[in-house]
ZAMARGU-4260 file (C-alpha; in steps of 0.2 Angstrom, whole numbers, plus 5000, padded with zeros to 4 digits):
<rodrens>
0) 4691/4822/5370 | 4697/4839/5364 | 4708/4840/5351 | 4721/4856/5356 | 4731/4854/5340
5) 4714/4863/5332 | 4714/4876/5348 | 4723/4892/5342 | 4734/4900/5356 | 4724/4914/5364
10) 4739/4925/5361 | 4738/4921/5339 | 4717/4928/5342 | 4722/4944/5338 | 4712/4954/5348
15) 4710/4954/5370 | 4700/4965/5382 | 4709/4981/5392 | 4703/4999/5395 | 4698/5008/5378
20) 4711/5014/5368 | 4717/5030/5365 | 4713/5042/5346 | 4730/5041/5339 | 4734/5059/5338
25) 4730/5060/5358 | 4742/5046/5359 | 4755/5054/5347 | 4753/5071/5356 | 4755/5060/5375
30) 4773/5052/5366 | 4777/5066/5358 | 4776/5080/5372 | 4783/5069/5388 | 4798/5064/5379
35) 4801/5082/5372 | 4801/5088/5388 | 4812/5076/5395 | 4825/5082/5382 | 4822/5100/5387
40) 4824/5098/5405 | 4839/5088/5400 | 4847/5105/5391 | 4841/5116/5404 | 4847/5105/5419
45) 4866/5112/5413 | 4860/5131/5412 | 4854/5128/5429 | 4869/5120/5437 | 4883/5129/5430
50) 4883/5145/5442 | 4887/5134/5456 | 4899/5122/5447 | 4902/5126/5429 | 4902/5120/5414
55) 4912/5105/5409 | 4914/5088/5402 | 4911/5079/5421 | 4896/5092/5422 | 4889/5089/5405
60) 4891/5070/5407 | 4884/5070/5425 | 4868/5076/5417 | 4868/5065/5402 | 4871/5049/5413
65) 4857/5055/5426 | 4844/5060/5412 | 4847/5044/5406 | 4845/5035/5421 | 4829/5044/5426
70) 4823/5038/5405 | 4826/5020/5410 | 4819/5019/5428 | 4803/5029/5421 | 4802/5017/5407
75) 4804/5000/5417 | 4792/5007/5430 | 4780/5013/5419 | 4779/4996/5409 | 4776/4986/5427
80) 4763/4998/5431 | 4753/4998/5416 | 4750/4978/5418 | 4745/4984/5434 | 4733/4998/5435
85) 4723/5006/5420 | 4735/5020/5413 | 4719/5032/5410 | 4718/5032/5429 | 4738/5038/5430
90) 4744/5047/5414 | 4736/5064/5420 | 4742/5063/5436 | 4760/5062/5430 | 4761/5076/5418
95) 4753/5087/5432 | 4764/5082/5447 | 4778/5082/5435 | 4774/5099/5432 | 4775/5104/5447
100) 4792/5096/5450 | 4798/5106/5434 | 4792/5124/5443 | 4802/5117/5460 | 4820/5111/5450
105) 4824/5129/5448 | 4823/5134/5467 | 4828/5120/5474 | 4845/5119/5464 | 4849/5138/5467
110) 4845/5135/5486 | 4856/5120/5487 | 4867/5126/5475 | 4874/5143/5486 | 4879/5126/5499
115) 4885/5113/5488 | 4898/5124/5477 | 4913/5117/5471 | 4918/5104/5454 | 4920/5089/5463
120) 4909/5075/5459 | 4900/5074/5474 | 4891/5091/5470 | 4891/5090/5453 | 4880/5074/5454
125) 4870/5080/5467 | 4865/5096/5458 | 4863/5084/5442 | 4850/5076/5452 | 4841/5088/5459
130) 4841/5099/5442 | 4832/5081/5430 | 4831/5065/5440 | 4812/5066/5446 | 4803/5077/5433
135) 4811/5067/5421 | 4808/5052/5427 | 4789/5055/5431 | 4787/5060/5410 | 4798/5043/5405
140) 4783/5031/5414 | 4771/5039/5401 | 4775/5031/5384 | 4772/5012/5392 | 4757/5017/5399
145) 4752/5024/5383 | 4758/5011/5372 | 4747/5000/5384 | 4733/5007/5381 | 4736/5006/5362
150) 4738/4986/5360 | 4724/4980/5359 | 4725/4971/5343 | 4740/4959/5344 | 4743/4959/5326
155) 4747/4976/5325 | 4758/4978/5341 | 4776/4979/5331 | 4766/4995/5320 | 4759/5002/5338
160) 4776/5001/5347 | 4785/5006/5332 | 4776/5021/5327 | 4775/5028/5347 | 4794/5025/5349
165) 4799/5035/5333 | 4784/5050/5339 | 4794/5051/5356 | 4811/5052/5348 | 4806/5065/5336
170) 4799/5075/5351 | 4817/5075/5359 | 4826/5078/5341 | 4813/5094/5340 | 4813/5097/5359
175) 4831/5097/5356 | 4832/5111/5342 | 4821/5123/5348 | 4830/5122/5366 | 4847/5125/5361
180) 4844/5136/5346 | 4830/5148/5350 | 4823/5144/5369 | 4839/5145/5378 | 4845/5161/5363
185) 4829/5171/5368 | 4823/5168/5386 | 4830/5166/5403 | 4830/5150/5409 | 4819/5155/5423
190) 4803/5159/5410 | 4808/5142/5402 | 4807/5132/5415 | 4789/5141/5421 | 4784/5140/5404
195) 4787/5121/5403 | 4778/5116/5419 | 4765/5128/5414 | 4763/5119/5399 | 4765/5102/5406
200) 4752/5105/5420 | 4738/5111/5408 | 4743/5095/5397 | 4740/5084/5413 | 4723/5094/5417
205) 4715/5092/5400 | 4722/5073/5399 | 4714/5069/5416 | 4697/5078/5411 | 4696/5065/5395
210) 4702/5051/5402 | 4694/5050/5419 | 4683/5064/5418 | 4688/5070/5436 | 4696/5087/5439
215) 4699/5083/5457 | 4718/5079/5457 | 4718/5094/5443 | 4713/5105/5457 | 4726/5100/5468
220) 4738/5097/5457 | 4734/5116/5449 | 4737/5123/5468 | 4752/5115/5470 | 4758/5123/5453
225) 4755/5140/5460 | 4768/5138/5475 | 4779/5128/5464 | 4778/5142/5453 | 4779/5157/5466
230) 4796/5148/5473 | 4802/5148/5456 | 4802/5166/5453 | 4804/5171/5472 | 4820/5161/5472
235) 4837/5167/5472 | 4842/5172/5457 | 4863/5169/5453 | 4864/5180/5439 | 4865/5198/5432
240) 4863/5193/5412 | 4862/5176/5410 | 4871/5176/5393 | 4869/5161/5378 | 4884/5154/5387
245) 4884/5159/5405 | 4877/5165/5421 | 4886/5182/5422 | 4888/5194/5438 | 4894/5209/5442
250) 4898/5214/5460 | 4908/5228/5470 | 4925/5222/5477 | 4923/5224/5497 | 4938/5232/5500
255) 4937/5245/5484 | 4920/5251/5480 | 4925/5259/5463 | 4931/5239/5458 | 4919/5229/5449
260) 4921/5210/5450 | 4913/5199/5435 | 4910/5183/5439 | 4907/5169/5426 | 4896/5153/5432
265) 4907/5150/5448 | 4922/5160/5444 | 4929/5177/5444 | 4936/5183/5429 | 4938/5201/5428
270) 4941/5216/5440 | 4939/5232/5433 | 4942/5250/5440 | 4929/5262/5438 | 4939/5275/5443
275) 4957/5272/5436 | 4953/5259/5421 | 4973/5257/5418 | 4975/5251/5437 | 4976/5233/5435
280) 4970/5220/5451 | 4973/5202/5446 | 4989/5195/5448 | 4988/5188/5429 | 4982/5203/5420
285) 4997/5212/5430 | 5009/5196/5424 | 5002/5197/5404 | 5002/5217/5404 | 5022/5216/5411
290) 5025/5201/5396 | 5020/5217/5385 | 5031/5227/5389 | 5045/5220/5384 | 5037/5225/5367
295) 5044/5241/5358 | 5041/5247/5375 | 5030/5264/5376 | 5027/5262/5357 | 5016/5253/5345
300) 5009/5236/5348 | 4996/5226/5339 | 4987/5213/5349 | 4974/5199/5349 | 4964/5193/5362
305) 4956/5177/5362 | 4942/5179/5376 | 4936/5196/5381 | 4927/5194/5397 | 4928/5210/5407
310) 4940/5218/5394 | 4952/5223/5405 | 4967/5218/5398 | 4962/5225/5378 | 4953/5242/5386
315) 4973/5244/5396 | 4983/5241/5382 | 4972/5252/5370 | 4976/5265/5380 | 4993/5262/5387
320) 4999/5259/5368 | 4989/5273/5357 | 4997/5270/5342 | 4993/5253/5343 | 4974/5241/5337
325) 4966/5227/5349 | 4955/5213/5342 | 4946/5205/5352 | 4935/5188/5347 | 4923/5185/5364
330) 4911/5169/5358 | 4899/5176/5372 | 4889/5193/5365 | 4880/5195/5382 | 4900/5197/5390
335) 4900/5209/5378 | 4882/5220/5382 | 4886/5217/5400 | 4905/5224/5399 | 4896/5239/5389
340) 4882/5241/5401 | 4891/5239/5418 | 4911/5243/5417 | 4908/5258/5404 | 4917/5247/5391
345) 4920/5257/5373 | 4923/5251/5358 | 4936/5262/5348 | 4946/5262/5331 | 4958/5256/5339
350) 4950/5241/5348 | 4937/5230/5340 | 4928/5215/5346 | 4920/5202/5334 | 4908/5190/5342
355) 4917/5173/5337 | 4924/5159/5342 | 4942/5165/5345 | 4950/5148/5338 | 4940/5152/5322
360) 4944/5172/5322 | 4963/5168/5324 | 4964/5155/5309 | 4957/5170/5298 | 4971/5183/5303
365) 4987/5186/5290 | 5002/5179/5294 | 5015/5189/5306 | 4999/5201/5308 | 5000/5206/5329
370) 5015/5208/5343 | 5006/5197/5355 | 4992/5185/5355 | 4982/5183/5371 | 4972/5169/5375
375) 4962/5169/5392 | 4946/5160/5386 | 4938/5151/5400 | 4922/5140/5406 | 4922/5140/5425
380) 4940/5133/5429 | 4943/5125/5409 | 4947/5134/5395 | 4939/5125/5379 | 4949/5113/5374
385) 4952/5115/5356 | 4959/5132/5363 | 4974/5122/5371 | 4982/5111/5357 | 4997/5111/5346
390) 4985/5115/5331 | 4981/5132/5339 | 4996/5137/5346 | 5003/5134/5327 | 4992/5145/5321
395) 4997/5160/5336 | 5015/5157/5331 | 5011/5161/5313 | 5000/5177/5317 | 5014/5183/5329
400) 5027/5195/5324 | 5047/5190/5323 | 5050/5192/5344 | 5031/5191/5348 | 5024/5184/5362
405) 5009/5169/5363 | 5001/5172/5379 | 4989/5160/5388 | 4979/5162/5406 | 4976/5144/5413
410) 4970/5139/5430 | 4976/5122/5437 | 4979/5111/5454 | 4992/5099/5461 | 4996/5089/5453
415) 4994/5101/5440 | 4995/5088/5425 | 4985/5100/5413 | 4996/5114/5416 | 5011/5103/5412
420) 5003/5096/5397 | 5001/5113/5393 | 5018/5120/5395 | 5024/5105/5384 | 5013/5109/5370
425) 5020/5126/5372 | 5036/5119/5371 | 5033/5107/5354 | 5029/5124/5343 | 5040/5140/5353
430) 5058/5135/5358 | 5056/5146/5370 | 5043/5143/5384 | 5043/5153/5403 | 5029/5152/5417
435) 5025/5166/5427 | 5015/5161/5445 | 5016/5160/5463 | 5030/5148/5472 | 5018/5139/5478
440) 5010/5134/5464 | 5022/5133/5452 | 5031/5120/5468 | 5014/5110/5468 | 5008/5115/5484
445) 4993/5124/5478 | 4984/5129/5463 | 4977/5147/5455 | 4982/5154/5440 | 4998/5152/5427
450) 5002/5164/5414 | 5013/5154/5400 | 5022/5166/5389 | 5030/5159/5371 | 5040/5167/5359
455) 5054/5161/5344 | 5067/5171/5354 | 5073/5170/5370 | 5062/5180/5385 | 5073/5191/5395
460) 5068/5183/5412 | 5077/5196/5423 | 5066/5211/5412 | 5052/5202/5412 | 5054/5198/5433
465) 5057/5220/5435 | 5041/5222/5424 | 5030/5208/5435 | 5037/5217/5452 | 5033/5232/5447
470) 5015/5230/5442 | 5011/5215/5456 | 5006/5224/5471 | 5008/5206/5482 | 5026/5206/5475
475) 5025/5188/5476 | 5023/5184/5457 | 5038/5174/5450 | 5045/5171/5436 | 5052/5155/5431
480) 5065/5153/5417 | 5065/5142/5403 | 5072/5128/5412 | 5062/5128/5428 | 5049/5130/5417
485) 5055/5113/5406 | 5054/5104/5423 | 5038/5108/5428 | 5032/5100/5413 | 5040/5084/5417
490) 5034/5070/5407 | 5018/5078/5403 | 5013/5074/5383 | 5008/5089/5373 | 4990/5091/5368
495) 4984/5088/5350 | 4967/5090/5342 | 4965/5073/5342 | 4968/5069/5361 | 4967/5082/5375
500) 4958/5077/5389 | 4957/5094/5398 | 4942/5093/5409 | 4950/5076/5415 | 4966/5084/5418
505) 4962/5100/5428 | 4947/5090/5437 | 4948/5103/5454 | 4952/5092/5472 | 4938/5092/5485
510) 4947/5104/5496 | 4947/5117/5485 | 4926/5118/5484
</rodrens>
C-alpha cells in the first residue's frame, strides 16, 4: 500500500512543464510597453473626443471608466486564454492588430464624431468607445500571458507576478508624464497617435519573429497598418491649431465674409470683424461692452479679462477706451498664436496678455487695481470650475474699484440649476447682483448665454437696458433687475471651493445636441 502522507502535493514540487519562458528584460519590456500604451491611448482618447463633445467631468470620466473597463476585460480574457493556448503563439499578434486599431481610433472617431455631436451621455460614451475600448483592451490581455509564460517555478510565482505588476504600473506612471507633459505639449495628436501604432506594430513584428519565428501574420498585419495608417492622416481633420488645451478653428461667418468665427472643441466663442474690429456680433460681448459703459463713460477704464479667446472683448475696449490698460490672462498660448496669426490680434501698451491661469493671475493683482473684471473662461459649454466660487468672486470684488463691475459669461439650460447657483454665489459676495439674457431663457424655456453683472453699488437697470438696446442688433436682450434676478436664483446654494459640481449641473439635455 502507498503511504500518501509521504507524497508531496504536485503543486509543493516546485517546478512544472509549459512553453519556455521568456529572458526577463523581454518580459519586462512586453509589461512595460503594453501597459504604457494603454495609459497613453487613455490621455489621448480625451484630445480626440473633445471637438465633438468637449471637455468635462462626464467626458473625462466616460473615458476613465471605459479604459478601465477595457484593463479588466483584457486582463480576465488574457488570464483564461493563457491556460488555454501557448502565449508565444498570441503575444505578437496582439501588439500588431492592436496597432492597427490605434492608427484607425483616430479616423473612425472624427468620422463618427461630425454625426454623433452633442454632451449627452449617449455620445460621449460612444465616442469613449470608439476612441480606447478595443486597442486597449487587446494591450491589457498581454501581461497574463506573459506572466504565464514566466511561472515556471512555483516557488518564485509571488517574485514573478510581483515584479511584472509593478514593471506594468511604472509603464503607465511614465506613459503618463511623457503624454501629458511633453507628447501632447509638442505634437499633434494625429503624429502621436501614428507614432504609437507605429511603434506598437514594429514591437508585435519583432515579438512574433522571436517567439514563433513566423513573419506571416507580420506581413499582414504590416499591410493592414498601412491602410490603418493612410486613413489616419487622410481623415478629416476638426482643427486649425490643436492647442495644449483645445481643438481651435477659425472659420468665415456665411452671412459676413469679413467675420471670422473661433470655435473651441464644439463651441463658438468669438466673432471678430476683420473689417470693423469695434463692431461687436455676439449678444454677450454686446451685453458686457454696454455693462462698461456705465463706467466713466467715454473716459478711462482699467480692465481684467479672465479668458482671452478671440480677444474681442479687450482688443474693443483698448480702443474704444484709449486712456485706459487691458490684462488679459488666457491659460491656452496656442488661443493666443492663433488670435495673432488669423484675427490680426496686436498686443499694445495698453493691453497685455500673460499666459496663466486667470484664477492664479487675479489673486496676484493690488487691491481696488481695475474698473471691471471680466470673466468669460470656457471648456466647451463649462467654465472651469474653480472659476465659479465664492473664493474667486472674493477676490474680483477686492481687485474692482469702488462702483466697479464683476462680470461673468455663462452658458446654461432649463432647468438652469448652475446658472442659478451661480447667480446666488454672486449674490453672497456683491449686494447687488443683475442678469442680462434672452426672455426665454432667463423664463426657463431655453438655454444660451447669461451675462451676470456684480457690483457694491446699485446697477442702474434703466441705463444699462438703453446701452444693451443700442449695441444688440436683435433688440431682444433683456435686462433683469435685481429682483428678477433674486428669483431666478431660487433656492439654488452658492458654490464654494469645497463643493461645486458644475459639470453636473449645466450637464446639456439631449435636444440641444
Amino acid at each position: 500500500m502507498v503511504d500518501l502522507r509521504k507524497q508531496r502535493a504536485p503543486e509543493q514540487t516546485g517546478r512544472r512543464d509549459g512553453p519556455a519562458s521568456l529572458p526577463i528584460w523581454a518580459a519586462a519590456v512586453l509589461v512595460f510597453a503594453s501597459a504604457g500604451a494603454v495609459l497613453v491611448l487613455e490621455i489621448m482618447a480625451v484630445r480626440l473626443v473633445a471637438p465633438y463633445i468637449g471637455i468635462s467631468l462626464q467626458v473625462n470620466s466616460a473615458i476613465i471608466g471605459t479604459a478601465l473597463t477595457a484593463i479588466a476585460i483584457g486582463a480576465w480574457a488574457g488570464g483564461r486564454i493563457a491556460d488555454r493556448v501557448n502565449p508565444r503563439r498570441l503575444i505578437g499578434a496582439l501588439l500588431l492588430v492592436s496597432g492597427v486599431f490605434t492608427l484607425l481610433e483616430l479616423p473612425l472617431v472624427r468620422w463618427i464624431g461630425q454625426v454623433v455631436n452633442g454632451t449627452s451621455a449617449v455620445p460621449v460614451l460612444i465616442l469613449a468607445a470608439l476612441s480606447v475600448v478595443v486597442p486597449a483592451t487587446l494591450l491589457s490581455t498581454i501581461s497574463p500571458l506573459v506572466v504565464k509564460l514566466q511561472l515556471h517555478d512555483l516557488r518564485r510565482t509571488g517574485r514573478e507576478v510581483g515584479r511584472l505588476s509593478a514593471l506594468g504600473t511604472v509603464g503607465g506612471i511614465i506613459a503618463t508624464f511623457v503624454t501629458g507633459f511633453v507628447l501632447v505639449a509638442s505634437l499633434p495628436s494625429t503624429t502621436v497617435m501614428v507614432g504609437l501604432g507605429i511603434v506598437l506594430i514594429l514591437l508585435g513584428v519583432i515579438a512574433d519573429f522571436v517567439l514563433r519565428r513566423k513573419t506571416g501574420v507580420a506581413a499582414a498585419a504590416t499591410a493592414l497598418a498601412v491602410g490603418a495608417a493612410f486613413l489616419t492622416v487622410a481623415g478629416p481633420g476638426p482643427c486649425d491649431k490643436e492647442t495644449t488645451y483645445n481643438c481651435a478653428r477659425i472659420t468665415a461667418f456665411p452671412e459676413d465674409p469679413s467675420v471670422r468665427v473661433l470655435k473651441v472643441s464644439n463651441s463658438e466663442i468669438g466673432y471678430t470683424d476683420m473689417d470693423e474690429p469695434t463692431r461687436l456680433h455676439m449678444g454677450y460681448v454686446q451685453a458686457i461692452a454696454a455693462a462698461t459703459e456705465l463706467l466713466n463713460p467715454g473716459g478711462r477704464l482699467d480692465g481684467l479679462h479672465i479668458g482671452g479667446g478671440a480677444m474681442t472683448l479687450a482688443a474693443y475696449l483698448e480702443k474704444t477706451r484709449p486712456a485706459g490698460t487691458q490684462t488679459v490672462y488666457e491659460i491656452d498660448p496656442g488661443l493666443v498664436e492663433l488670435a495673432r496669426e488669423k484675427l490680426a490680434f496686436r498686443e499694445s501698451d495698453r493691453l497685455r496678455v500673460h499666459v496663466k491661469d486667470g484664477r492664479l493671475g487675479l489673486q496676484e493683482q493690488r487691491s481696488a487695481g481695475y474698473d471691471v473684471v471680466i470673466e468669460d473662461a470656457f471648456g466647451a459649454f463649462a467654465p472651469p470650475w474653480h472659476l465659479t466660487t465664492t473664493e474667486i468672486v472674493r477676490e474680483a470684488r477686492r481687485t474692482l474699484r469702488p462702483g466697479g463691475i464683476y462680470a461673468v459669461n455663462l452658458i446654461d439650460f432649463p432647468p438652469a440649476r448652475f446658472a442659478r447657483a451661480e447667480v446666488a454665489t454672486l449674490r453672497a459676495v456683491f449686494p447687488h447682483v443683475v442678469l442680462v439674457s434672452y426672455d426665454a431663457i432667463v423664463n426657463g424655456s431655453e438655454g444660451g448665454n447669461m451675462v451676470l453683472l456684480a457690483s457694491d453699488r446699485p446697477i442702474p437697470v434703466d441705463r444699462l437696458q438703453q446701452n444693451v438696446s443700442r449695441l444688440d442688433q436683435t433688440k431682444l436682450l433683456k435686462v433683469a433687475d435685481e429682483e428678477r434676478t433674486k428669483r431666478f436664483a431660487d433656492d439654488e446654494r452658492p458654490l464654494t471651493d469645497d463643493h461645486a459640481p458644475v459639470d453636473q449641473l449645466i450637464t446639456v439635455p439631449f435636444r440641444y445636441w
